[in-house]
C-alpha positions in Angstrom: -151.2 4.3 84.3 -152.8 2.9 87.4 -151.1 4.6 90.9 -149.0 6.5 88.7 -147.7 8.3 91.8 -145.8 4.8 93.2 -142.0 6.1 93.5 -140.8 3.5 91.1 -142.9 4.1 88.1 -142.4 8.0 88.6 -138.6 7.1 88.4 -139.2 4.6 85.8 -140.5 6.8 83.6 -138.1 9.9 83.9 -135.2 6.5 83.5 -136.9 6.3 80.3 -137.0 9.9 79.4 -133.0 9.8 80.0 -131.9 7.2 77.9 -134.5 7.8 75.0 -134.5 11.5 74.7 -131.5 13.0 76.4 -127.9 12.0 77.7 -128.3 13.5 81.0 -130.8 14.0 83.6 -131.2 17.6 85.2 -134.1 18.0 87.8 -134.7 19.6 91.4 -133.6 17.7 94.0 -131.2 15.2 92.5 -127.8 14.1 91.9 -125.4 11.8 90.3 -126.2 7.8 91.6 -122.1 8.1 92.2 -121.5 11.2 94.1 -123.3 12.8 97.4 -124.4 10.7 100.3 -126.0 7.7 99.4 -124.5 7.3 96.7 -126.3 4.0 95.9 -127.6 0.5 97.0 -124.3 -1.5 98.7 -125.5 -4.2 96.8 -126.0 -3.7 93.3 -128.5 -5.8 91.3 -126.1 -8.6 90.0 -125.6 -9.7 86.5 -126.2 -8.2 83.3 -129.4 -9.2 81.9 -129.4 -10.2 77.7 -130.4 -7.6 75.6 -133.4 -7.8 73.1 -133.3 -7.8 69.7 -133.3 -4.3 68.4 -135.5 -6.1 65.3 -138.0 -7.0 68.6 -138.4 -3.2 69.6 -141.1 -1.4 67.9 -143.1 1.8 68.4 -141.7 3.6 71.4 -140.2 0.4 73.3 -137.0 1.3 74.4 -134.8 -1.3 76.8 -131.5 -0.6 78.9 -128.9 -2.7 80.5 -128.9 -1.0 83.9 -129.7 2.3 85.1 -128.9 4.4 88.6 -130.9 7.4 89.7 -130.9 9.5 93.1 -133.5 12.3 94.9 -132.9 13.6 98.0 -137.2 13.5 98.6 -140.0 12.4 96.7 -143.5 12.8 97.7 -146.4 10.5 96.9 -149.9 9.8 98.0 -149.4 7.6 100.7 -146.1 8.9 102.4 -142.3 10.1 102.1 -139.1 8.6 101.1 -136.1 10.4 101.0 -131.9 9.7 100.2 -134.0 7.6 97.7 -131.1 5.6 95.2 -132.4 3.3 92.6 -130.7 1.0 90.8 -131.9 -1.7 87.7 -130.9 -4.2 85.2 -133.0 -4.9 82.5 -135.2 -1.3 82.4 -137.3 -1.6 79.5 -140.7 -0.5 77.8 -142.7 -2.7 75.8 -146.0 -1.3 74.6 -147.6 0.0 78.1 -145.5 -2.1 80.5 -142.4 -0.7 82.3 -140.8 -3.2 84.3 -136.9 -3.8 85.3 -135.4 -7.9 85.6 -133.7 -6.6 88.7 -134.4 -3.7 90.9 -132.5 -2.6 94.4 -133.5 0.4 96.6 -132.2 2.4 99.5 -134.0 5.1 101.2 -135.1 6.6 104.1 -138.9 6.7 105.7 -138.7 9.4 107.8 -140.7 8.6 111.5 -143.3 11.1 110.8 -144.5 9.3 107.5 -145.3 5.9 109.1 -147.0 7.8 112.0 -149.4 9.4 109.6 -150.2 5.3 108.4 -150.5 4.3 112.2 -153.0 7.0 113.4 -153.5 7.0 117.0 -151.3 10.1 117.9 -148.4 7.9 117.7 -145.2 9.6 118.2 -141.8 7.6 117.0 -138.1 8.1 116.8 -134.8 6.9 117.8 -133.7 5.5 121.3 -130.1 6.2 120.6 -129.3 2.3 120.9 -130.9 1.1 117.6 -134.6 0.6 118.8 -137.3 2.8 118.4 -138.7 4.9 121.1 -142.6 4.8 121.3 -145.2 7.1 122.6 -149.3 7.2 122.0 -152.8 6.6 122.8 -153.7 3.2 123.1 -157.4 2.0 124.2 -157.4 -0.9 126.7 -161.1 -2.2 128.1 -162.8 0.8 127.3 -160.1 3.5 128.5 -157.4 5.4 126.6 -153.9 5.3 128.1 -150.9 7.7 127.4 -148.3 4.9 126.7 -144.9 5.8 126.2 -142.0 2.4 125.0 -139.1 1.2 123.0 -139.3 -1.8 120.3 -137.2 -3.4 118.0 -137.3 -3.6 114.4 -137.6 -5.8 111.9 -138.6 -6.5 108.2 -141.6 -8.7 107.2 -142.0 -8.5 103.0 -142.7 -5.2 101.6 -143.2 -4.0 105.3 -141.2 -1.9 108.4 -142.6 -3.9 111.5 -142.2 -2.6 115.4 -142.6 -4.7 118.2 -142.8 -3.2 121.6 -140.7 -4.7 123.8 -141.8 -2.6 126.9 -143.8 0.3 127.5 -144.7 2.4 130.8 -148.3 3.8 131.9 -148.6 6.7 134.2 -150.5 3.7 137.0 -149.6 2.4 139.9 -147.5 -1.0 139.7 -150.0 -2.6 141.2 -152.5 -2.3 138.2 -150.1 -1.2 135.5 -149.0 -4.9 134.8 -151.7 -6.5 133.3 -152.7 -3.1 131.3 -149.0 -3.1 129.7 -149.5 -6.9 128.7 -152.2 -5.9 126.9 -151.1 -3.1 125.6 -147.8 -5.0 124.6 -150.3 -7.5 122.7 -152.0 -5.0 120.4 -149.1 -1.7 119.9 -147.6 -4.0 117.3 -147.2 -1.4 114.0 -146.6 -3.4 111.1 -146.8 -0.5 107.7 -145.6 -1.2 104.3 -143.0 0.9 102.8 -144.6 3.7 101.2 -145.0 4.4 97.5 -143.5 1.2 96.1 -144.7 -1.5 93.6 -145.6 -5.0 93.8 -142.8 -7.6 93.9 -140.2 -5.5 96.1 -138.7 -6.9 99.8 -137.0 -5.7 102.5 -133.4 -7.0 102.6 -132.2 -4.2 105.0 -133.8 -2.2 107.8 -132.0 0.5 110.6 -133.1 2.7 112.5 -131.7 6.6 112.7 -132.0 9.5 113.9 -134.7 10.4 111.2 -136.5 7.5 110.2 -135.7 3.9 108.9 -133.1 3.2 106.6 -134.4 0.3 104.4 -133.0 -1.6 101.6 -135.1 -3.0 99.1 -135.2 -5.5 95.7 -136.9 -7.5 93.7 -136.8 -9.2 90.3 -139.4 -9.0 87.4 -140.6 -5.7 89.1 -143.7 -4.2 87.2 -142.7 -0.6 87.4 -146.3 0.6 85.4 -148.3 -0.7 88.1 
């Protein structure tokens, strides 16, 4: 299965394992989608998609109305996500393919895992006032200035984006003005959610104390890809 470590196939497939093999899901890390903190997405995936004919299921396919799974972390390749609830209508395998008609999301990217995308000794957290406080190297005509910031947040697809809104050099005010213009111009940090599939937005973004709280969903999301 290609990027077998994307969060939603991983869950996908244990989904699977549930409602084929066993009544009840036991594993490290996770709870009940209806008890605990975060107990799931706000906004359910609506509707309740039509069922298959069972004469259409062969081999292993397997298909279920909606299912609801939680894990307080899960680790893949290209970052963290934790206080991770997914919820689905229409789960279902057919030959190779796992996919869901409707998929929603909430979870958590903690600061440290979008600094790791970002590089540039980037150094992120929360203001206190629902912006994001920013401190790192940035390069500006040849030099390398310790730049420290807030910016607001915002979603743009499958991505968190943070626009500075101001930042501070250790320079004089006399030259530091231009510099942070510049600066403002390129410390933009637009990083995709980590670990996700094709065919999921954004609905939802905050900021916390430990990272960005993000809502997503999607429809006809390929969960094997």
């Amino acid at each position: 299965m290609r990027h077998i470590e994307r969060v939603l196939a991983v869950v996908g497939a244990v989904a699977l394992l549930v409602l084929v093999v066993t009544a009840g899901l036991l594993f490290a890390g996770s709870r009940p989608a209806s008890q605990g903190p975060g107990a799931g997405p706000s906004a359910a995936p609506p509707g309740s998609p039509a069922a298959p004919a069972i004469e259409s299921l062969g081999g292993d396919d397997a298909w279920a109305q909606g299912t609801q799974l939680a894990s307080d972390r899960i680790l893949t390749s290209s970052g963290e996500l934790r206080d991770v609830v997914l919820v689905t209508r229409g789960f279902r395998k057919i030959g190779g393919k796992i996919s869901a008609t409707q998929v929603a999301v909430d979870a958590t990217v903690p600061f440290d895992t979008v600094e790791r995308q970002v590089g540039q000794d980037v150094d992120l957290g929360h203001d206190g006032s629902g912006r994001v406080r920013i401190q790192g190297v940035y390069t500006v005509l040849g030099r390398s200035f310790d730049v420290s910031g807030v910016g607001t947040v915002e979603a743009a697809g499958d991505a968190i984006v943070v626009r500075p809104v101001s930042v501070r050099l250790p320079l004089p005010d006399l030259v530091s003005g231009p510099i942070e213009r510049l600066v403002l111009a390129q410390a933009t940090i637009r990083e995709p959610v980590p670990g996700l599939p094709p065919g999921l937005t954004v609905s939802s973004l905050a900021v916390g104390d430990d990272g960005f709280r993000v809502r997503l969903s999607g429809a006809d999301v390929d969960l094997s890809r």
